[in-house]
MIDOSE-1310 file (N, C-alpha, C; in nm, 2 decimals, decimal comma, always signed):
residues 197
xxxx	+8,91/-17,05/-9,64/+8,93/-16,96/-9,75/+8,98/-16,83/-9,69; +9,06/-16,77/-9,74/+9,11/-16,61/-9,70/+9,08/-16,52/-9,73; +9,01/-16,43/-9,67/+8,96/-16,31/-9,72/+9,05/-16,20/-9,78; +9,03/-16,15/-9,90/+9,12/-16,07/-9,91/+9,17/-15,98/-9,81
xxxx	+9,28/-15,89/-9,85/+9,35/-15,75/-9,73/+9,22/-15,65/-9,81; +9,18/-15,62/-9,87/+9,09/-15,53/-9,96/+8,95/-15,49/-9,88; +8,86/-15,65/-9,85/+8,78/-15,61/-9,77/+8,78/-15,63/-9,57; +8,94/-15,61/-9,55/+8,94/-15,57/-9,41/+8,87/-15,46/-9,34
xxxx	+8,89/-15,35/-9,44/+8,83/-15,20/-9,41/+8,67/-15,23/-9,35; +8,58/-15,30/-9,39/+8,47/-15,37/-9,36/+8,43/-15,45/-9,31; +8,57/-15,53/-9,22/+8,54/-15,63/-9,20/+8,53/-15,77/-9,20; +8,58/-15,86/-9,17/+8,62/-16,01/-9,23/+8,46/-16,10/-9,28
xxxx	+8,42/-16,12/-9,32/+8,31/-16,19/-9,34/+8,27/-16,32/-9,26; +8,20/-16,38/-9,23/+8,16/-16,46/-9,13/+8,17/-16,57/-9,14; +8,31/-16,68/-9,14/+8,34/-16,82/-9,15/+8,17/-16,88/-9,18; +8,07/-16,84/-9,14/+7,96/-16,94/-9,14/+7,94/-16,90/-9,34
xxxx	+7,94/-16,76/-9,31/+7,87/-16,74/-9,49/+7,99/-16,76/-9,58; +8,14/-16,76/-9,55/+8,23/-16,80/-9,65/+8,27/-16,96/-9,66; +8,21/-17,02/-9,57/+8,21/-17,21/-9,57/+8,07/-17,23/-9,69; +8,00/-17,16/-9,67/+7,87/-17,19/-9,79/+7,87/-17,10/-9,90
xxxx	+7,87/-17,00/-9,88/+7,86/-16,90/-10,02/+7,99/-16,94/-10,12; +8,10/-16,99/-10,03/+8,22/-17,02/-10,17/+8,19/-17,15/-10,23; +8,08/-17,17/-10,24/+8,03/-17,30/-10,33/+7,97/-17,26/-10,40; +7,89/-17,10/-10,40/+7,81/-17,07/-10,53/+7,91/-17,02/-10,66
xxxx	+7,88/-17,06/-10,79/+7,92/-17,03/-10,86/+7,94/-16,89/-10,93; +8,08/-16,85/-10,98/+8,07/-16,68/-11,04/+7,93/-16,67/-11,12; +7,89/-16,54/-11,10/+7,78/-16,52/-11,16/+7,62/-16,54/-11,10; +7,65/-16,61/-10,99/+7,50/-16,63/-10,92/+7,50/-16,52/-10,83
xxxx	+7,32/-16,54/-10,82/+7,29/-16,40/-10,76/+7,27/-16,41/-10,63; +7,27/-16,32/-10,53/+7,31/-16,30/-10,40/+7,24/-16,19/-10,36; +7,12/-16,21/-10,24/+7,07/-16,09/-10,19/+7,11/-16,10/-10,03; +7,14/-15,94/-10,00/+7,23/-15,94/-9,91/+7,12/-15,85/-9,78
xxxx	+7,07/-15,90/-9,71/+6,94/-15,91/-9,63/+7,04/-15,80/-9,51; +6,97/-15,64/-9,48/+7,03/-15,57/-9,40/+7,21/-15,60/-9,37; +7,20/-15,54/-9,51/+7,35/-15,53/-9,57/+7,42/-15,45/-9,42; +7,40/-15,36/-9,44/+7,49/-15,24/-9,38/+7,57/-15,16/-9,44
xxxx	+7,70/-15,16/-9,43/+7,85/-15,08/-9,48/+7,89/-15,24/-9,59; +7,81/-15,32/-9,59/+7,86/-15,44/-9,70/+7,98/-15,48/-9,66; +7,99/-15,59/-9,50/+8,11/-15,64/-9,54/+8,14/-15,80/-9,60; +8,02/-15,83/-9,62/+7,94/-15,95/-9,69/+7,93/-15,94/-9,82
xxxx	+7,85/-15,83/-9,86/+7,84/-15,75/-10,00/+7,98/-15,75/-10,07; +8,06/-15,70/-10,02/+8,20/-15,69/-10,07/+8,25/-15,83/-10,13; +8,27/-15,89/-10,03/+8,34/-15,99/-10,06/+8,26/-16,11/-10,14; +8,15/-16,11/-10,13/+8,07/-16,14/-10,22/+8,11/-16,11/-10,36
xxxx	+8,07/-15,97/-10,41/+8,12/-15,92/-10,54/+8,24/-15,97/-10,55; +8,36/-15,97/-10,49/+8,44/-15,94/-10,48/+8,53/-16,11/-10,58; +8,41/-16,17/-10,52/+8,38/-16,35/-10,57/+8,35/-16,36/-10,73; +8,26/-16,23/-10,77/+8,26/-16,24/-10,89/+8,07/-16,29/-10,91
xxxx	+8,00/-16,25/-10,77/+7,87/-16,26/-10,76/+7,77/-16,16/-10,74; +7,65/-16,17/-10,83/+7,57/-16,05/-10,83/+7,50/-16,05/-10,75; +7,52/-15,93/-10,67/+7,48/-15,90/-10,55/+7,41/-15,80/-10,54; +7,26/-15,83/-10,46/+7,15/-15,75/-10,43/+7,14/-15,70/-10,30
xxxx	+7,20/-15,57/-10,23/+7,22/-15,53/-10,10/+7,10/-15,44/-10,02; +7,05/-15,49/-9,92/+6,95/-15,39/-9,89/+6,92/-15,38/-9,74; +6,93/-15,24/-9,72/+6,92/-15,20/-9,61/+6,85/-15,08/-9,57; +6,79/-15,02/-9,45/+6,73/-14,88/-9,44/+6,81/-14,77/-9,42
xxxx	+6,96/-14,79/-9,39/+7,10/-14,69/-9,35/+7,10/-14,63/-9,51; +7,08/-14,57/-9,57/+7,13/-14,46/-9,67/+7,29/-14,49/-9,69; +7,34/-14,41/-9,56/+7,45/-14,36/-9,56/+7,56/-14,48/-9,56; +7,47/-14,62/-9,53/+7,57/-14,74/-9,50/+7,61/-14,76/-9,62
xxxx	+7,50/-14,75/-9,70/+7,50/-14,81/-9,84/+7,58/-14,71/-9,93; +7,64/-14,59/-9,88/+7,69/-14,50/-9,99/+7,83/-14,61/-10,04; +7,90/-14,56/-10,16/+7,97/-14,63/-10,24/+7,99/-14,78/-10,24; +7,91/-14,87/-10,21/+7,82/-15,01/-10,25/+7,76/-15,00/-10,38
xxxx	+7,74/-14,93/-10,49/+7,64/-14,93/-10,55/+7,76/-14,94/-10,66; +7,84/-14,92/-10,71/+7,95/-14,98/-10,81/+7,99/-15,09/-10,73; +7,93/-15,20/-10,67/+8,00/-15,30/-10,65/+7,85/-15,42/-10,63; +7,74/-15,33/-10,66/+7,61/-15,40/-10,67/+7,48/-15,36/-10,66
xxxx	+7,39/-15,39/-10,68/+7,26/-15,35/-10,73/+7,19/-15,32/-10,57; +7,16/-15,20/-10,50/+7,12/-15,15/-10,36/+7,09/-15,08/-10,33; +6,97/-15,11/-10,25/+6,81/-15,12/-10,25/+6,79/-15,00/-10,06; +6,77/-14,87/-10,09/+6,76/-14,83/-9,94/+6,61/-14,84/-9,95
xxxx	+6,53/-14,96/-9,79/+6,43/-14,97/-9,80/+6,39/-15,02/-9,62; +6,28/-14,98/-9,63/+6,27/-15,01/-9,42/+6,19/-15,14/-9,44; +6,25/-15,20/-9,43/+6,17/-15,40/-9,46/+6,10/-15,44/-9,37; +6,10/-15,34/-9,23/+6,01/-15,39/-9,11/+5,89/-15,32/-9,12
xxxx	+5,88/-15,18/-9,20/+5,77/-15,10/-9,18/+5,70/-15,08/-9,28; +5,80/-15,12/-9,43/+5,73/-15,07/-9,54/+5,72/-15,20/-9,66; +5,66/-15,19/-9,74/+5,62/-15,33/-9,85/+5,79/-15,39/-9,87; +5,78/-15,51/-9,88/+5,92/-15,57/-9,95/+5,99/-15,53/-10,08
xxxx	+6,11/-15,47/-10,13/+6,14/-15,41/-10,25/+6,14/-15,50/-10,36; +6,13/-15,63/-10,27/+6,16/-15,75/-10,43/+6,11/-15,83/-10,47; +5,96/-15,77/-10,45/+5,87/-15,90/-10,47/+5,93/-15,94/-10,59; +5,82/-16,07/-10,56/+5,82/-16,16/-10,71/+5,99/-16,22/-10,74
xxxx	+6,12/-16,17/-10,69/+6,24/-16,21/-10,76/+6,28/-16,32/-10,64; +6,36/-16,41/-10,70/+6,43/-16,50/-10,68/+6,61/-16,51/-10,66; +6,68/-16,54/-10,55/+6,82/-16,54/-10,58/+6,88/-16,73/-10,56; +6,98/-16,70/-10,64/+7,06/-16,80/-10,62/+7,07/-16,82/-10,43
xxxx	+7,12/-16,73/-10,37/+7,14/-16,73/-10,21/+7,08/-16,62/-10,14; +7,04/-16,67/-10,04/+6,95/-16,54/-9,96/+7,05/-16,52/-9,86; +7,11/-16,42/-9,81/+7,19/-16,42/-9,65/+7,18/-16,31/-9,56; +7,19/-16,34/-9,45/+7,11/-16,21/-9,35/+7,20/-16,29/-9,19
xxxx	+7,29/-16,17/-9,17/+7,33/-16,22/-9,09/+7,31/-16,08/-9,00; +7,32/-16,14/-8,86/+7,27/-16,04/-8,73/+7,17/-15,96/-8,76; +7,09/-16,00/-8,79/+6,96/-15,97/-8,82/+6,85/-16,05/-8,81; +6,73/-16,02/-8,72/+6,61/-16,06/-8,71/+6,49/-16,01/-8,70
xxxx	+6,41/-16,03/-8,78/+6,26/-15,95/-8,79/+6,14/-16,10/-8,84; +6,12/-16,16/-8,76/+6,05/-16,28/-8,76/+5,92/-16,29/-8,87; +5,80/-16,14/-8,87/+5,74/-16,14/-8,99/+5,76/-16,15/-9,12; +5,92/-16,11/-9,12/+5,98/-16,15/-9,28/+6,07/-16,29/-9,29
xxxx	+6,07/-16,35/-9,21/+6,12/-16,53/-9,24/+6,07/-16,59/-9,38; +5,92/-16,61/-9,38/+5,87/-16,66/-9,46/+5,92/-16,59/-9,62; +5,91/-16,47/-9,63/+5,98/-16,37/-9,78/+6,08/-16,41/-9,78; +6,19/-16,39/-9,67/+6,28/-16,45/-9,73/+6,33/-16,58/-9,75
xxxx	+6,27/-16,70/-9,72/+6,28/-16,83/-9,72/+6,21/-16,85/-9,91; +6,10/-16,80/-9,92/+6,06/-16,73/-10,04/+6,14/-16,71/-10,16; +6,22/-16,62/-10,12/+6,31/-16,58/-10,21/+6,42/-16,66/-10,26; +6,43/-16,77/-10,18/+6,52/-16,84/-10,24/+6,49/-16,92/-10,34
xxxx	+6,56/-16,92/-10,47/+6,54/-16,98/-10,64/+6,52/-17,13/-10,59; +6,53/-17,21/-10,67/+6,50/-17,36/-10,67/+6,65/-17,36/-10,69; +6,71/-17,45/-10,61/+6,85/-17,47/-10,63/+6,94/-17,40/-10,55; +6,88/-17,30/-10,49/+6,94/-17,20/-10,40/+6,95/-17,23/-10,27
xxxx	+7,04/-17,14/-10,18/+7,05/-17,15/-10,02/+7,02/-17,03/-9,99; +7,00/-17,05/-9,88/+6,96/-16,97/-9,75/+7,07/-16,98/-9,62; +7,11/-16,86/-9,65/+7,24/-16,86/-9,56/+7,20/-16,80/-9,43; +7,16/-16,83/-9,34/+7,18/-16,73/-9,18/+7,21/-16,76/-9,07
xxxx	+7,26/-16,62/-9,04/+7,35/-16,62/-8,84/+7,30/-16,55/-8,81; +7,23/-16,57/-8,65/+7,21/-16,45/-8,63/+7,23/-16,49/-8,49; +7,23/-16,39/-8,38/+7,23/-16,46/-8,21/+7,08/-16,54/-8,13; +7,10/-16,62/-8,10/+7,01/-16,69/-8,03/+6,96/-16,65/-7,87
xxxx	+6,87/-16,71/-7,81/+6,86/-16,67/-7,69/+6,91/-16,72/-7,60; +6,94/-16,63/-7,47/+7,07/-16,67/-7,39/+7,15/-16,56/-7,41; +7,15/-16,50/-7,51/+7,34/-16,40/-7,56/+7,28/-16,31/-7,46; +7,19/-16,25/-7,40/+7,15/-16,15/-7,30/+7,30/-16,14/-7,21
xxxx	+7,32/-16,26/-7,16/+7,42/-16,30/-7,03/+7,54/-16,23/-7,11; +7,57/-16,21/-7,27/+7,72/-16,18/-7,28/+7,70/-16,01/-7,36; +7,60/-15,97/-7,34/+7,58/-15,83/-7,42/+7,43/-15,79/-7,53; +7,47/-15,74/-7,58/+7,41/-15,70/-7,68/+7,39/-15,82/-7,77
xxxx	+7,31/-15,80/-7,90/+7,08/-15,77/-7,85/+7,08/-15,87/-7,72; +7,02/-15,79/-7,65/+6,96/-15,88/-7,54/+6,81/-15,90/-7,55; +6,73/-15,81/-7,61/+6,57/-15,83/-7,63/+6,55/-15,94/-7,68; +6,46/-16,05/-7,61/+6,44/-16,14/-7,72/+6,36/-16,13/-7,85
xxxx	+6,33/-16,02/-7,88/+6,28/-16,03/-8,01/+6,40/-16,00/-8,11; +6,49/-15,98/-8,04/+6,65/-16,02/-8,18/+6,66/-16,13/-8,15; +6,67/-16,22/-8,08/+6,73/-16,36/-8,06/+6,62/-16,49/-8,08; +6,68/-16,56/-8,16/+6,61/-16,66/-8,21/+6,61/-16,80/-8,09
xxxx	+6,48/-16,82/-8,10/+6,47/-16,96/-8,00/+6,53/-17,07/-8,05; +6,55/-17,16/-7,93/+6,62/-17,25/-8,01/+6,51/-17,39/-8,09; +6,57/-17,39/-8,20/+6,51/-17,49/-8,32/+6,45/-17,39/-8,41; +6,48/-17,24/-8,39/+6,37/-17,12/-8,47/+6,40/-17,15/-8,63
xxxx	+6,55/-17,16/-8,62/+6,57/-17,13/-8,77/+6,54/-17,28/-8,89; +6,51/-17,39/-8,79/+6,48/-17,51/-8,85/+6,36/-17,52/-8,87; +6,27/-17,47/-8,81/+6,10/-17,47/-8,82/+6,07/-17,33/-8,93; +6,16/-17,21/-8,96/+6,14/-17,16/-9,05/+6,18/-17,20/-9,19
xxxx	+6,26/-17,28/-9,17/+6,29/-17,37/-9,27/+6,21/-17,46/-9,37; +6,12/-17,51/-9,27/+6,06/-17,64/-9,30/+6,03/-17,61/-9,52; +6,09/-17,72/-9,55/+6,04/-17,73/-9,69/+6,16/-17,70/-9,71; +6,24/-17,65/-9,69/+6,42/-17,67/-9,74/+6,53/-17,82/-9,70
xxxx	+6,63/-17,78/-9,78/+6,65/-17,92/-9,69/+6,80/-17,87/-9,66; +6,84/-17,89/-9,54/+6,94/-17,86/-9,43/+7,08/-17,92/-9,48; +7,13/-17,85/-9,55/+7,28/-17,84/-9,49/+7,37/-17,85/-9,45; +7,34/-17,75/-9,30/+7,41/-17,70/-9,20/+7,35/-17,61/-9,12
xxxx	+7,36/-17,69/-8,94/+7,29/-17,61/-8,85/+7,37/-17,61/-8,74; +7,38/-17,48/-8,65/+7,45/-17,45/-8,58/+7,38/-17,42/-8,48; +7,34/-17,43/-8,35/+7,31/-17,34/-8,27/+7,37/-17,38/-8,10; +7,46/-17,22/-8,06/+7,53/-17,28/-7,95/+7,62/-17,14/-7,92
xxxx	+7,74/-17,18/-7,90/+7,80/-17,05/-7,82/+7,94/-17,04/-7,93; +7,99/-16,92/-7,94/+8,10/-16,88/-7,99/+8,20/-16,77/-7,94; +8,31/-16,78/-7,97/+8,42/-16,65/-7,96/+8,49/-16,65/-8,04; +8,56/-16,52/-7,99/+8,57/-16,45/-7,96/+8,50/-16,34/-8,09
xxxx	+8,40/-16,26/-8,00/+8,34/-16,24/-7,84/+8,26/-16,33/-7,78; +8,24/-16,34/-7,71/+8,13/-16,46/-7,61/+8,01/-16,41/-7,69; +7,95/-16,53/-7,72/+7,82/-16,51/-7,81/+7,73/-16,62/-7,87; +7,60/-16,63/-7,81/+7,56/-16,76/-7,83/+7,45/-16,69/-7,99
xxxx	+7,50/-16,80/-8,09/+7,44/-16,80/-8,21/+7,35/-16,92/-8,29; +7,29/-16,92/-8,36/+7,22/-17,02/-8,46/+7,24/-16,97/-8,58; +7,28/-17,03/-8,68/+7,30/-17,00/-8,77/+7,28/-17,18/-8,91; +7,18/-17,15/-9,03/+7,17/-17,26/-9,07/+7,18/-17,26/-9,23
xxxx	+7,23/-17,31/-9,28/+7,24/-17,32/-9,46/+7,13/-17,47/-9,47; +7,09/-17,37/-9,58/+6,94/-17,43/-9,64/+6,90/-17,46/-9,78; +6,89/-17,56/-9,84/+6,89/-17,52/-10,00/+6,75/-17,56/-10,04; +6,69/-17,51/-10,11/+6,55/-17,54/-10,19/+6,62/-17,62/-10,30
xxxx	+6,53/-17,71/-10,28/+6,55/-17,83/-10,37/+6,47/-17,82/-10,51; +6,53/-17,82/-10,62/+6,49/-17,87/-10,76/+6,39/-17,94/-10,75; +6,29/-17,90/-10,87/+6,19/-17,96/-10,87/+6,21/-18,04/-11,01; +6,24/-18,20/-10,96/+6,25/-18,25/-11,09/+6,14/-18,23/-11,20
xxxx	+6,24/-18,23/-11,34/+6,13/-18,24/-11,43/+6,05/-18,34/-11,45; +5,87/-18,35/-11,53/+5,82/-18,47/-11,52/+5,92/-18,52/-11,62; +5,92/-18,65/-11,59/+6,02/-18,73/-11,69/+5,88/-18,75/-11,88; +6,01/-18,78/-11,96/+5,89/-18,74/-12,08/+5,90/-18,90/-12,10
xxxx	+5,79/-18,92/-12,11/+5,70/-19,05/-12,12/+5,75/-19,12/-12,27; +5,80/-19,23/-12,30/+5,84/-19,28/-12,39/+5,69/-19,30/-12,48; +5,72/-19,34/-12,59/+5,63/-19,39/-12,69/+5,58/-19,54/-12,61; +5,42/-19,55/-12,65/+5,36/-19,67/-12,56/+5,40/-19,77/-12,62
xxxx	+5,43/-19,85/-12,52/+5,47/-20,04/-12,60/+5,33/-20,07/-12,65; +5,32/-20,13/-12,77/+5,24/-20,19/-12,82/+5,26/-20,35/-12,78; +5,12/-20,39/-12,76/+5,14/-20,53/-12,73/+5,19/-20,63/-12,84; +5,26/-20,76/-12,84/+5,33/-20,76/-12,95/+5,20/-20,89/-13,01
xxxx	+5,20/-20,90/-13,16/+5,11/-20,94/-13,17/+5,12/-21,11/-13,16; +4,97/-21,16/-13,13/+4,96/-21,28/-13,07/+5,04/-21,38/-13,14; +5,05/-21,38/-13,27/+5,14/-21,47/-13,38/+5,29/-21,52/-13,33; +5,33/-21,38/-13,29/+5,45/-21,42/-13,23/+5,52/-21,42/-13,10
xxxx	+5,40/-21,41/-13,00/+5,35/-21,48/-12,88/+5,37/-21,64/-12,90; +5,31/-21,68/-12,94/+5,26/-21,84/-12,95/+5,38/-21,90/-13,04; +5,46/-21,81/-13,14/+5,61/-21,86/-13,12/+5,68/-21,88/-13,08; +5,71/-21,77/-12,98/+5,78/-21,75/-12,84/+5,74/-21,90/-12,80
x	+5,67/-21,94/-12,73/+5,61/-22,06/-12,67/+5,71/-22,20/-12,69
């Protein structure tokens, strides 16, 4: 799919989130997990999807807010902004804070995905994050998973720039409805049992 020339200014969006997110339908909702300057956000909206952006940069988020509903909030230090809601898709790319996997695995609706990239361990060798507490071990994003059902998983090396990533799409699966119970068969009566015969 081609990104528009529109959101160049920000940035191309990440072949991993525009191979999955261009399957959600206009109108589904989208939270956009340490947005930034929104170059995700954008093109998201931009899809015709409602989008929930949030990040602790103030200044990242200035003029984002005509293009979606955004949230300045510190998610590592302070309560979560959203309890209780649910989105069509969760996505959080280059970004890691391992106490919030579970909320965000959470947040995804019944029928929703869970979109993430982030760098794995190993990227030390080609730059930045090198701390391993940004970099995800490998199988991290599958065991955070567990109770979704997989997709698309990625974990390994990319370029340009040299960069070893994991990145996995995840959908919560529907919970069928109980099926509605027909009216009980009545046994049929013995008279025409023994006709049958």
């Amino acid at each position: 799919m081609q990104v528009p020339a529109s959101h160049a200014a920000a940035g191309a969006p990440s072949p991993w989130v525009v191979r999955w997110a261009s399957q959600l339908p206009t109108g589904s909702t989208v939270l956009d997990v340490a947005c930034g300057s929104g170059r995700h956000l954008r093109w998201l909206a931009g899809r015709g999807l409602r989008v929930t952006g949030v990040d602790r940069d103030a200044q990242a988020l200035d003029g984002l807010s005509d293009l979606a509903e955004v949230l300045v909030a510190d998610i590592e230090n302070g309560p979560w902004p959203l309890q209780g809601r649910q989105f069509d898709a969760v996505l959080v790319t280059h970004y890691l804070w391992r106490p919030l996997l579970p909320t965000l695995v959470g947040a995804v609706a019944p029928g929703g995905l869970l979109i993430y990239e982030t760098f794995g361990a190993g990227n030390a060798r080609f730059g930045r994050p090198s701390r391993p507490d940004f970099l995800l071990q490998p199988g991290e994003l599958l065991q955070a998973t567990q109770g979704l059902r997989v997709l698309g998983y990625e974990d390994g090396y990319l370029e340009p720039p040299p960069r070893l990533v994991q990145r996995i799409c995840a959908r919560r699966e529907r919970v069928p409805s109980a099926p509605t119970s027909p009216e009980p068969e009545l046994p049929l009566p013995l008279d025409m049992v023994r006709g049958a015969a």
